[in-house]
C-alpha positions in Angstrom: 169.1 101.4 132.6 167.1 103.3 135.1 164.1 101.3 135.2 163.3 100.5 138.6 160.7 101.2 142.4 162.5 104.3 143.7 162.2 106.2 147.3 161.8 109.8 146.3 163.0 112.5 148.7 162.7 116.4 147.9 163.5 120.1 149.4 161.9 123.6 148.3 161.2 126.4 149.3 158.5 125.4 152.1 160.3 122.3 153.3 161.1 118.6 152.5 158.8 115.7 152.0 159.2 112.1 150.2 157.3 109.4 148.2 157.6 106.7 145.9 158.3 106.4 142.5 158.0 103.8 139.4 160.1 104.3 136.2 159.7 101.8 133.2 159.3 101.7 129.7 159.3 106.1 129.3 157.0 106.6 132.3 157.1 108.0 135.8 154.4 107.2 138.1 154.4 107.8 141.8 153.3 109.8 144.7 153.1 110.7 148.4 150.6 111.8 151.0 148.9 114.8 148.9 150.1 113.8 145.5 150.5 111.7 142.3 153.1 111.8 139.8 152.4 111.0 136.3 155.0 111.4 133.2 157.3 110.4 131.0 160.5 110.2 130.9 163.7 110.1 128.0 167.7 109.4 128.9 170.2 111.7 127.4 173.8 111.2 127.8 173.9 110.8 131.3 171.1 112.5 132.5 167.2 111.0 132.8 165.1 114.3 132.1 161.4 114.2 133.1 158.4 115.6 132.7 155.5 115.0 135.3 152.5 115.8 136.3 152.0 116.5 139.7 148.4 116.4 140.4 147.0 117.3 144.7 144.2 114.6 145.8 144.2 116.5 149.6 144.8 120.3 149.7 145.2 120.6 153.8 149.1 119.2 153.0 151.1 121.7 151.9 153.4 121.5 148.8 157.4 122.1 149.4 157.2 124.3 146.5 154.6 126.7 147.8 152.1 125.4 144.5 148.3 125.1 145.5 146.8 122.9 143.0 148.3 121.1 140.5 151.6 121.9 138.1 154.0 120.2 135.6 157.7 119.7 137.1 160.4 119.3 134.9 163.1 116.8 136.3 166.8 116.6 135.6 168.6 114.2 137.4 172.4 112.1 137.0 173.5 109.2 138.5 175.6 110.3 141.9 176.7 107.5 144.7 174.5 105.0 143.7 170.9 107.5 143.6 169.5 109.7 140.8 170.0 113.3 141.8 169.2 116.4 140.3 167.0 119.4 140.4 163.2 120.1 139.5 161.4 123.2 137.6 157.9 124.3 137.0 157.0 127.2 135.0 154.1 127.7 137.6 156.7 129.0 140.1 159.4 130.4 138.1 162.9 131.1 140.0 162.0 128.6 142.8 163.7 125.2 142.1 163.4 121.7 144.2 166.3 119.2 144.9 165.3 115.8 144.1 167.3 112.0 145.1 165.9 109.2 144.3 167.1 106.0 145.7 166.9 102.5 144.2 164.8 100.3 146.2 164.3 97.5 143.4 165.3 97.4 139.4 162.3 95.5 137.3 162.6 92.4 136.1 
């Protein structure tokens, strides 16, 4: 249903930044200039909930999260005018949140 090559954009704490993102077949793989994304995924009602693994390959980029290093997000996003949008979590900064769309740029075939 959701399987598809998606532009990512985010905002936190320490600003906004985008990427790109593959999800198919229960995994999440993507990245950006600093960063890779690696997880899984599972749909629930309406909602596609994620867990990845956001690893840094060049620490002179910041993070919009304020995270040095690397940390798990939790993702929760629903379908809103046409993109996946929803919020992301890490326990490694607890009380800071990031706002997530993703935007379908081609479903798998």
């Amino acid at each position: 249903m959701y399987e598809g090559f998606y532009i990512v954009q985010f905002a936190g704490m320490e600003g906004k930044g985008g990427g790109v993102v593959l999800i198919n077949r229960g995994q999440v793989f993507g990245g950006d200039s600093a960063y890779t994304y690696i997880g899984t995924y599972e749909v629930k009602g309406v909602r596609l909930l994620a867990k990845i693994e956001v690893q840094n390959f060049e620490p002179s980029i910041g993070e919009v999260m304020g995270i040095k290093g690397d940390y798990t997000l939790s993702l929760s996003l629903a379908l809103k005018d046409g993109a996946l949008v929803g919020e992301g979590t890490t326990p490694s900064a607890p009380g800071f949140g990031l706002k997530v769309k993703l935007t379908l740029r081609s479903k798998m075939v």
